[in-house]
N, C-alpha and C positions, 0 to 999 in steps of 0.2 A: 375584414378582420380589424376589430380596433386596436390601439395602441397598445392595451395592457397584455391583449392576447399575442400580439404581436412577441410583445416581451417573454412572456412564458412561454411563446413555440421556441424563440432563440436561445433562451435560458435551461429547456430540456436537449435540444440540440450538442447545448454546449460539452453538457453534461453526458449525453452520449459519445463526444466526442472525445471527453477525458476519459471513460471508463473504455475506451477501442484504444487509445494512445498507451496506457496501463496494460492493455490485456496482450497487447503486441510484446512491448518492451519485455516479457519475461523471453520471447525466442529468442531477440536480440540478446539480452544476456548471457543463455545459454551459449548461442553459437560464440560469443566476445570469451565466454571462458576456455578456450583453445589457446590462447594470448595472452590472457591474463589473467595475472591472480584476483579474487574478490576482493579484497582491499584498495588493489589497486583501482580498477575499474569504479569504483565507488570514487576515491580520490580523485580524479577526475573528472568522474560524473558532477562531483557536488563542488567543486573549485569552478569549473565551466556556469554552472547553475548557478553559484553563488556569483560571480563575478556582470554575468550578465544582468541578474536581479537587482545589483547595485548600481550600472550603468543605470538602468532605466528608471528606476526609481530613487537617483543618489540626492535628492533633495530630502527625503525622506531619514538617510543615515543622520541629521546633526539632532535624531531625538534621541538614537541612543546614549544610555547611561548605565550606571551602576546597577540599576533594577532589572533592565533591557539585557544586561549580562548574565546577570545571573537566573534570571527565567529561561533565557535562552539557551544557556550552559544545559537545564536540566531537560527540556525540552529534544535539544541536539545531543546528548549523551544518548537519548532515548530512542531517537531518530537513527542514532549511528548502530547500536544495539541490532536493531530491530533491521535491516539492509543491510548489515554485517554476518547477519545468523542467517537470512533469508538467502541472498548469494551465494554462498555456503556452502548451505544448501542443495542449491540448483545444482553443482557440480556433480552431485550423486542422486539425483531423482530429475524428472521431465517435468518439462516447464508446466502442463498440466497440473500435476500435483502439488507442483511449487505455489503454483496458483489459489486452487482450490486450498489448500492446507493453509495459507497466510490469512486466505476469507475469513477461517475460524477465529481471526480478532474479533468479530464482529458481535461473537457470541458470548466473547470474554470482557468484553468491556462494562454490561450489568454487573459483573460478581467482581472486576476493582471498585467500581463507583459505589458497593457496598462495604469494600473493607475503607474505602475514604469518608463517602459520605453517611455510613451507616443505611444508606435506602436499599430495603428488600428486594430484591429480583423479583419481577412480578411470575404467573404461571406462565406466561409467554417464554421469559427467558429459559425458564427451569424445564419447560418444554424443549423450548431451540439448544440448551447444553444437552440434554440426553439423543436428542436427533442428530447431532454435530460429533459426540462420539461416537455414535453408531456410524457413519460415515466416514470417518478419519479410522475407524478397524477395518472398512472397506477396504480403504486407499491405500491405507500402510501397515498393515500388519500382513506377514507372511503367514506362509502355511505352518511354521511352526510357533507362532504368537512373536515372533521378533520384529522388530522395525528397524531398515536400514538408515546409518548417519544422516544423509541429507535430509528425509521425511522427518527422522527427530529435531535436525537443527531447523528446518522451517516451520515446526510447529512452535518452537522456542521462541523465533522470531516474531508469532503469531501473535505471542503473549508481551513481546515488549511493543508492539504496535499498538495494542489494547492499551498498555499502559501510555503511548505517547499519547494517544485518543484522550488520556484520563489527564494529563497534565496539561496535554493545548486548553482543553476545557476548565481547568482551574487556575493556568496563570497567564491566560492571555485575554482576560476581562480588563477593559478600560484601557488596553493596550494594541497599535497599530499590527495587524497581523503580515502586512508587507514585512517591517521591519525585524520581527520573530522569525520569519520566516529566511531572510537573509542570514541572520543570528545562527536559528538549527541550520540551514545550509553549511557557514560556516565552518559552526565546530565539529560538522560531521567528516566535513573535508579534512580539518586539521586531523581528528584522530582519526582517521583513515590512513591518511599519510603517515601519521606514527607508527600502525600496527603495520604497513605495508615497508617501512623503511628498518624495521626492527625483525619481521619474519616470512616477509616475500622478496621474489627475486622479478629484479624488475627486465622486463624482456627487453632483449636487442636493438628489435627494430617490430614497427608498425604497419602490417597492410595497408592499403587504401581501405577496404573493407572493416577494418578494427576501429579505422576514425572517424569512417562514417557512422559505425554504429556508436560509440562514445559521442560523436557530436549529436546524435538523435535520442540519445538517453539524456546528455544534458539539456539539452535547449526545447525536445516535445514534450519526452517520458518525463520529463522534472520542472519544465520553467513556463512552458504552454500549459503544458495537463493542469498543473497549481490554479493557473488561471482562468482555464475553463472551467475548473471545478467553482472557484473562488465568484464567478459570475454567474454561473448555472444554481448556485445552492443559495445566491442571494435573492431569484427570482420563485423560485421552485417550493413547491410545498416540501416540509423535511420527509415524510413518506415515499411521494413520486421520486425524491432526489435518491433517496435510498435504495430503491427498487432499480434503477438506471444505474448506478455505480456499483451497485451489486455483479451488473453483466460484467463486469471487470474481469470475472473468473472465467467467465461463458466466452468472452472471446480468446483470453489464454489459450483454452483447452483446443480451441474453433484454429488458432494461428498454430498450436504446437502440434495438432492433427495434419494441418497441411503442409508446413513446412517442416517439423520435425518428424515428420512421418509416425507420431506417437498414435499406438496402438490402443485401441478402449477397448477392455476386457469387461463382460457382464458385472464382474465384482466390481471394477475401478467408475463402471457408471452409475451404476445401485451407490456407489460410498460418492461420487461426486454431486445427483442426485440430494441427499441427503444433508451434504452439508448446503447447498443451496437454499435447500428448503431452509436449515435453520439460520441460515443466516436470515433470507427473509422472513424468517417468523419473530427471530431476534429485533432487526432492525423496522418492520412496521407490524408489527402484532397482528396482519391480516384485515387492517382496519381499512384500507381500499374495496376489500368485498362487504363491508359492513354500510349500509344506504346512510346519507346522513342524512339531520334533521334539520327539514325546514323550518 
């Protein structure tokens, strides 16, 4: 094996190894919400995540500025949004769904990148939106067309993910993405801890089990997994990288089957099914089954 291949074995690896650390971290949460409120556990999670990211990288903090703040600001509102609605969430539906339903940024992010940059959806996407609702009335719509809170607030959250997708891609050109990424850490943490000090109640006392799983949401689910990805996606064709971080859902559902003991009903496989497909049809147009040209 020569060198380059070498790189791109370690480089889809890595990548496989962020989308297993993602598709765990939603049990974890689940079972962390016993203990704690979603706010809180966010606060936490992203103080730990931030603080560790600055250790390692603190030579990097003397480029922040005025620009660096304020990209940041808009970036980390969107981050905070978006993990705020998702957690949420998870309190009133199984990490499956939580999972799967958050996927559907994937499908949303063509139709902002058209109200920003005016570009069309091609028939890919307008394909993968109608395959992605017909999936998501799988997942969450009941027998009588209702959908329970939690599946609405993680769809919600679906859509500010799609949007954090749309603004990392327009204000972190010519810009260190370590340092942005410290930045949304931060302010996700700070307004975390506002809305948690303002309308949650902070619990007594802490398991050893509640800080193990906070220490494994900050430090794998958030400050490993960034980095896997961050290595894995700079080797990797954007197709392959797409199609392997997409499993993100597929091991959710694989971890919240076995340890949440969550039950798959014909309907919720037919809707999970569905949106997978659109995600992958959103994210590489299918273009892996298409021979290229020599």
């Amino acid at each position: 094996m020569d060198k380059q291949k070498k790189i791109n074995s370690i480089s889809k690896i890595a990548l496989f190894g962020a989308s297993l650390i993602w598709g765990s971290s939603f049990i974890v949460v689940k079972s962390s919400m016993d203990s704690l409120d979603p706010n809180l556990l966010l606060a936490i999670r992203f103080t730990i995540a931030c603080l560790l990211l600055s250790l390692i990288f603190y030579k990097k903090l003397k480029l922040i500025n005025k620009d660096y703040l304020k990209k940041g600001a808009v970036i980390g509102i969107l981050l905070f949004l978006a993990y705020s609605f998702q957690t949420i969430g998870i309190t009133d539906t199984s990490p499956g769904k939580n999972a799967f339903l958050t996927a559907a940024y994937c499908v949303i992010v063509p139709f902002l990148y058209w109200l920003v940059d005016k570009i069309k959806p091609d028939k890919y996407n307008m394909l993968a939106a109608i395959i992605c609702l017909a999936g998501i009335g799988f997942v969450s719509l009941n027998k009588d067309f209702t959908i329970q809170f939690g599946d609405a607030f993680t769809l919600i959250s679906g859509i500010f993910y799609a949007a954090h997708m749309v603004a990392l891609s327009k204000l972190t050109k010519d810009r260190d993405p370590v340092v942005l990424t410290i930045l949304q850490f931060a302010y996700t943490a700070i307004l975390s801890w506002i809305v948690t000090l303002i309308f949650e109640d902070r619990p007594q006392s802490l398991d050893n089990g509640v800080v193990m799983s906070l220490l494994y949401l900050s430090v794998f689910a958030t400050a490993v997994a960034l980095l896997l990805q961050t290595i894995g996606q700079k080797h990797t064709r954007p197709t392959q990288a797409s199609i392997i971080m997409s499993l993100e859902a597929v091991f959710a559902i694989m971890f919240s089957i076995i340890f949440y003991k969550e039950k798959i009903t014909i309907k919720l496989f037919v809707g999970f099914l569905l949106i997978f497909i659109a995600v992958i049809t959103s994210e590489t147009k299918w273009s892996f089954l298409r021979k290229r040209k020599i």
